[in-house]
C-alpha positions in Angstrom: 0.0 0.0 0.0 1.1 3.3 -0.4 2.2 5.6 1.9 2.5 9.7 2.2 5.6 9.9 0.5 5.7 6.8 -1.6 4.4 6.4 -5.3 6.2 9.1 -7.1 7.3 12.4 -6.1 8.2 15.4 -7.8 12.1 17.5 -7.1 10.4 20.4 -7.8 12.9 22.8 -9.8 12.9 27.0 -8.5 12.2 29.1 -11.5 13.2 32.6 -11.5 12.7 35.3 -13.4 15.5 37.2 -15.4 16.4 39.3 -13.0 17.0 36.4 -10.6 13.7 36.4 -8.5 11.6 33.8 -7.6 8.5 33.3 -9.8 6.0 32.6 -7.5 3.2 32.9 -10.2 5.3 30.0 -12.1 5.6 27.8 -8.7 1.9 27.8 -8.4 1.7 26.9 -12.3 4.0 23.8 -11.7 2.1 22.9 -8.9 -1.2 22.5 -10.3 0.5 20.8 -13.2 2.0 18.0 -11.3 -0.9 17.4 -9.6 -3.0 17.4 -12.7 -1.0 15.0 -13.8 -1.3 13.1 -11.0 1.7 13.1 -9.1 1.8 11.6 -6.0 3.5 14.0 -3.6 6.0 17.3 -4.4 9.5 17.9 -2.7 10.6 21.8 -3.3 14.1 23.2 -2.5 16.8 20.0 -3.0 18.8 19.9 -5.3 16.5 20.1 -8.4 15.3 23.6 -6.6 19.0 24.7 -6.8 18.7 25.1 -2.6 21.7 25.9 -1.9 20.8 29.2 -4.2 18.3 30.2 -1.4 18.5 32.0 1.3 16.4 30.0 4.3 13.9 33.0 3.9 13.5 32.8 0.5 13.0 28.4 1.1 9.9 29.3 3.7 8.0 31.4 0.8 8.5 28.8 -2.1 7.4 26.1 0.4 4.7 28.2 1.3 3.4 29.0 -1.9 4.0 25.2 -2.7 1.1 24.3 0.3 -0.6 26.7 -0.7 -1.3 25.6 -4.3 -1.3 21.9 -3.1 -4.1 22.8 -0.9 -3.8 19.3 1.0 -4.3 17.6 -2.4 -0.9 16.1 -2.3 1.9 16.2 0.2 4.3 18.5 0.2 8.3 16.7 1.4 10.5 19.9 1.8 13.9 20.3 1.5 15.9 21.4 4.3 19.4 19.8 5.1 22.9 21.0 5.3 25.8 20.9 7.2 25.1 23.2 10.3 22.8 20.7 12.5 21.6 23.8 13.9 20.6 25.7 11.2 19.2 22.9 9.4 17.1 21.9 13.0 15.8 26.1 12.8 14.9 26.1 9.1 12.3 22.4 9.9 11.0 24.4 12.2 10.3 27.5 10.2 9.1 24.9 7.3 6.5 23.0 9.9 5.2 26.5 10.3 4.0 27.0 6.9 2.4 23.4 6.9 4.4 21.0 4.9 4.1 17.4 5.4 7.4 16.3 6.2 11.3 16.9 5.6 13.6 15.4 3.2 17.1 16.0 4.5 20.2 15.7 2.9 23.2 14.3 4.7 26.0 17.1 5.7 28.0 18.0 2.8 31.6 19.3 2.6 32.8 18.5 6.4 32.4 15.0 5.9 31.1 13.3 9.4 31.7 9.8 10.6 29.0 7.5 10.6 28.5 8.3 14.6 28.3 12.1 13.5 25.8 11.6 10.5 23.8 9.3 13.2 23.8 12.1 16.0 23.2 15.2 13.2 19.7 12.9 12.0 18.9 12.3 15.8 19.1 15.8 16.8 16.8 17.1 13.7 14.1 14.0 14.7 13.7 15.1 18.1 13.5 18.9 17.2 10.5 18.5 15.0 7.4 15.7 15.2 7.0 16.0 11.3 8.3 13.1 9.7 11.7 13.1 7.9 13.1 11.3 4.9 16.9 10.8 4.6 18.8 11.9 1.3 22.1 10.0 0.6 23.6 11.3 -2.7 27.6 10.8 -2.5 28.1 11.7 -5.5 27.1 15.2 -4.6 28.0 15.4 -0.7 31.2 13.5 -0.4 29.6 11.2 2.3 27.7 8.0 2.1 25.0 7.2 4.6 26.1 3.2 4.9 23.6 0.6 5.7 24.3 0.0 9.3 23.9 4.4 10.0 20.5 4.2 8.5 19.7 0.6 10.0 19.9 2.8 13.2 18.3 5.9 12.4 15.2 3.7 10.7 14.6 2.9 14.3 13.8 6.6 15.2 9.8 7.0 15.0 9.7 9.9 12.9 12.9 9.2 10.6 10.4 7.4 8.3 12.1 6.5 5.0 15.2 7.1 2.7 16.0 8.8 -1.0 18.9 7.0 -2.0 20.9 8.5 -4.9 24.2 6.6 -4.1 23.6 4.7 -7.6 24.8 1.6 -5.4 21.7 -1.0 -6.1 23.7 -3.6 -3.6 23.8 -1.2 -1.0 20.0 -0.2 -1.3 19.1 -4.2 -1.2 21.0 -4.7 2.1 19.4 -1.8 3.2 16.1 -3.2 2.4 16.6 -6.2 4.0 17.5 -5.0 7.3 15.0 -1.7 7.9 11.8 -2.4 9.3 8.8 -3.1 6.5 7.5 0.3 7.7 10.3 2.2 6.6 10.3 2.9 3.1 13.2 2.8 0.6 13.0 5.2 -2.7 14.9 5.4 -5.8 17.0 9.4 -6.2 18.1 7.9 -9.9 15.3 8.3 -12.7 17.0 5.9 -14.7 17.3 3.2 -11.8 13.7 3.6 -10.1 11.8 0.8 -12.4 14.9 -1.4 -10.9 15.1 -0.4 -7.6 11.5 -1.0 -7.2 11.7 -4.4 -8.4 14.1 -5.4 -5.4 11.9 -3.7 -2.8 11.9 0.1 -3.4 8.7 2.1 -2.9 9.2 4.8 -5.6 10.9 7.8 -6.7 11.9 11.4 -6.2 12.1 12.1 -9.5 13.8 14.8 -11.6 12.1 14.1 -15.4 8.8 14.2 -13.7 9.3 18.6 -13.8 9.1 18.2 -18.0 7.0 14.7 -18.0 4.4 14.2 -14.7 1.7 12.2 -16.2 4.3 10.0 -18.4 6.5 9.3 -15.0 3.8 8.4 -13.2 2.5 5.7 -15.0 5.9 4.0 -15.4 5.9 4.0 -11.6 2.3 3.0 -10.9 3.0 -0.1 -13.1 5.9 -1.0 -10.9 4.0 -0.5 -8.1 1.4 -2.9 -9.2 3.9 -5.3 -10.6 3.4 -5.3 -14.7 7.5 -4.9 -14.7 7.3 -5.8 -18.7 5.1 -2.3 -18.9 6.9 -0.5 -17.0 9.9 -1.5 -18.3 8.6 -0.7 -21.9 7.8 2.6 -20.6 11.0 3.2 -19.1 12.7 2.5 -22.2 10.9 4.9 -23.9 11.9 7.5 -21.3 15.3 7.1 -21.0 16.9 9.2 -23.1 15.4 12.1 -21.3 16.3 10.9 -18.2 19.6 10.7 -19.3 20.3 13.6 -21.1 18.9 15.3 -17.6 22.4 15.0 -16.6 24.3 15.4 -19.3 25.3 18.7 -17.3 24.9 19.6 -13.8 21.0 18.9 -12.8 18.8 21.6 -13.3 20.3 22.8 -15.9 19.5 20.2 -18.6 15.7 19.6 -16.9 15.1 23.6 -16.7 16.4 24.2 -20.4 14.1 21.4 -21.7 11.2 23.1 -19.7 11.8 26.2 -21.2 11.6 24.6 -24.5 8.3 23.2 -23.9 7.6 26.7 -22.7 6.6 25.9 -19.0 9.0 28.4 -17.8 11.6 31.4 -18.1 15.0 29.5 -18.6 17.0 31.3 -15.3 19.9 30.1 -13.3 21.3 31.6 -10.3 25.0 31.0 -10.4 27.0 29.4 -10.2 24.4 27.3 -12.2 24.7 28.6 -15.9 23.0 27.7 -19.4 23.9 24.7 -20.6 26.8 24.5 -23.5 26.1 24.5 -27.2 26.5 20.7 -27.6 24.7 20.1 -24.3 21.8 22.0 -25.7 21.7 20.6 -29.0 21.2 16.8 -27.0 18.8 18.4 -24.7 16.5 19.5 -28.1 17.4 16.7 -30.2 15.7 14.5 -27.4 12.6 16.2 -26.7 12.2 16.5 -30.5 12.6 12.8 -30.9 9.9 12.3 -28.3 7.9 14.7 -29.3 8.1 17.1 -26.2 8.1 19.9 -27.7 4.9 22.2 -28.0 3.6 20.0 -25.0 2.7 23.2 -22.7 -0.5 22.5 -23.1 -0.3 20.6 -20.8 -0.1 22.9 -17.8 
């Protein structure tokens, strides 16, 4: 069955205007869109949302205006991690405020804890806030890896509920799933790996390509969930050259520049995020041409 934050979820991406602002009227767009779509829950400011961009003021008004769109109709899993335990235990707070539904927190980044100091950082955000919270291990980004036995220990915290692993490591993820709980929850941070890491256990995905292509994501997942793997599969092989070419350069770029394309949004970066390259662009068209994304804004 599934849960609040399983199925598939949405990284929501931040778009600005030219001048660099926040788009509010664009958020609110997206929002409806992924829940037209049917979209299972939406997770603003992580990576996708380019948060570390934001100030933590400016991370309370896009979640805001993210619960306010969703109007209960979907769960809203906000970003809020870093690697000042204290400032990431002030900005949950500030973010249970404005009513979102639970926290999706990456592990510290940059000053590299032990496991012992990834294990105390996770307990001390779990007992500031009764909101649930869903771990984020992506190495390839942070420089750490939360190993199996750290989260073995934090999945026996009440409210650490569940964890987004983008560690690419599918052997890790299957000893992970074999020594949680059954209540704690296990999803997929690859697009291109969800379809598999469903099929050993996993209960979704956080996904990235969802921002261009809700309704198509969804029913990839949704067949994985109710087992037709050979649909899903077929599905997934369709899609994969998009989810690919999403990181082809540094993600948002490729998944913003594709959006703008379909016209869904302005194409704006804050740096040090830039406009893809010539060549990267060219792949980025060249794909949604050959899956005929282009001109799909009618959609919204």
């Amino acid at each position: 069955m599934r849960t609040r934050f399983t199925g598939i979820g949405t990284a929501l991406i931040t778009p600005f205007r030219r001048d660099g602002s926040i788009d509010e009227a664009a958020v609110r767009r997206l929002v409806r869109r992924q829940i037209d779509a049917g979209i299972h829950f939406v997770s603003p400011c992580g990576t996708t949302g380019e948060a570390p961009t934001l100030s933590d003021a400016e991370k309370v008004r896009v979640c805001r205006t993210v619960v306010e769109e969703a109007a209960g109709r979907v769960p809203v899993l906000a970003g809020a991690g870093g690697y000042n335990t204290r400032e990431v235990i002030a900005l949950a707070r500030e973010l249970a405020g404005v009513g979102v539904d639970g926290i999706l927190s990456v592990t510290p980044y940059y000053n590299k804890p032990t496991p012992e100091g990834l294990y105390q950082h996770y307990k001390a955000i779990a007992e500031s806030t009764a909101l649930p919270i869903v771990l984020y291990n992506v190495p390839g980004r942070t420089g750490v890896n939360l190993d199996v036995q750290t989260v073995v220990r934090l999945a026996s915290i009440h409210n650490i509920v569940g964890v987004k692993e983008a560690s690419g490591n599918v052997v890790q993820m299957s000893e992970i799933l074999a020594a949680v709980p059954a209540e704690f929850f296990l999803l997929s941070g690859d697009d291109p790996l969800a379809v598999a890491v469903m099929a050993i256990g996993g209960r979704g995905l956080i996904s990235v390509a969802s921002n261009a292509v809700p309704s198509e994501m969804v029913q990839a997942i949704e067949l994985a969930e109710k087992g037709d793997f050979a649909a899903a599969r077929r599905l997934h092989g369709w899609l994969l050259p998009l989810l690919q070419v999403n990181f082809c350069e540094a993600n948002p770029i490729p998944v913003k520049a594709a959006m703008a394309a379909m016209g869904l949004i302005e194409e704006a970066y804050r740096l040090p995020l830039v406009p893809p390259s010539p060549a990267a662009r060219d792949r980025i068209m060249k794909v949604l041409q050959e899956l005929k994304l282009l001109g799909s804004a009618a959609r919204v």
